[in-house]
C-alpha positions in Angstrom: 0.0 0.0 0.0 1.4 3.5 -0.4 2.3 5.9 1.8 -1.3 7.6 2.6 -0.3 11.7 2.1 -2.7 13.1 4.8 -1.3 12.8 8.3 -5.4 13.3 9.7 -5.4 9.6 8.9 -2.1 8.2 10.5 -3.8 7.2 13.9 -6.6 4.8 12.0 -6.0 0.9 11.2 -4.3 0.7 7.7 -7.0 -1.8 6.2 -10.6 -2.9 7.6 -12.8 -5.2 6.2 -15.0 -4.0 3.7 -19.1 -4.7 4.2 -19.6 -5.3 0.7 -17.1 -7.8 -0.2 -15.2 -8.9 2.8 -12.2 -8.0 1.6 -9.3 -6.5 3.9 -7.6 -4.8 0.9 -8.8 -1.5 2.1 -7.4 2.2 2.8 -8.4 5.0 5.2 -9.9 7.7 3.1 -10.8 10.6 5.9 -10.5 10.4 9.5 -14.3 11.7 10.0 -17.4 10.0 7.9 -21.1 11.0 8.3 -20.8 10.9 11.9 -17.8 11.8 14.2 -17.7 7.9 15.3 -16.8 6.7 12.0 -14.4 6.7 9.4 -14.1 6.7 5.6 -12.2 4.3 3.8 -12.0 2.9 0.5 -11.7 -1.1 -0.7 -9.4 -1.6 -3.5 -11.1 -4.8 -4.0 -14.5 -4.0 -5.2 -14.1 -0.3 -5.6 -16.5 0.6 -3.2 -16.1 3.7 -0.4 -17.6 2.6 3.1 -17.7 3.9 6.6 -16.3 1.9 9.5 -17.5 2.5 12.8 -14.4 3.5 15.5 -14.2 1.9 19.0 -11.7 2.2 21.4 -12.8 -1.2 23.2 -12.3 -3.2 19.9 -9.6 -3.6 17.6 -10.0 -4.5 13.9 -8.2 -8.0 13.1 
């Protein structure tokens, strides 16, 4: 994956699993989505831009 240029995103997992497809081949897209609990990211697998929900109690595998 390359080196994401916006800094906002450096504290957020590097790849998620995407709703649509399952895939983990993902990247963070914007620290802030629709709401202030989620983030944007984007799956390389199925082209597709989703929001993933942040929690501090749970860590993405």
């Amino acid at each position: 994956m390359a080196k994401d240029p916006s800094p906002h995103t450096a504290a957020l997992p590097g790849a998620v699993e995407c709703p649509f497809c399952g895939s983990r081949d993902s990247k963070p897209l914007a620290m802030f989505g629709s709401l202030l609990m989620t983030a944007q990211y984007h799956c390389n697998a199925c082209n597709t831009t989703f929001e993933w929900v942040r929690r501090e109690d749970v860590e993405p595998q």
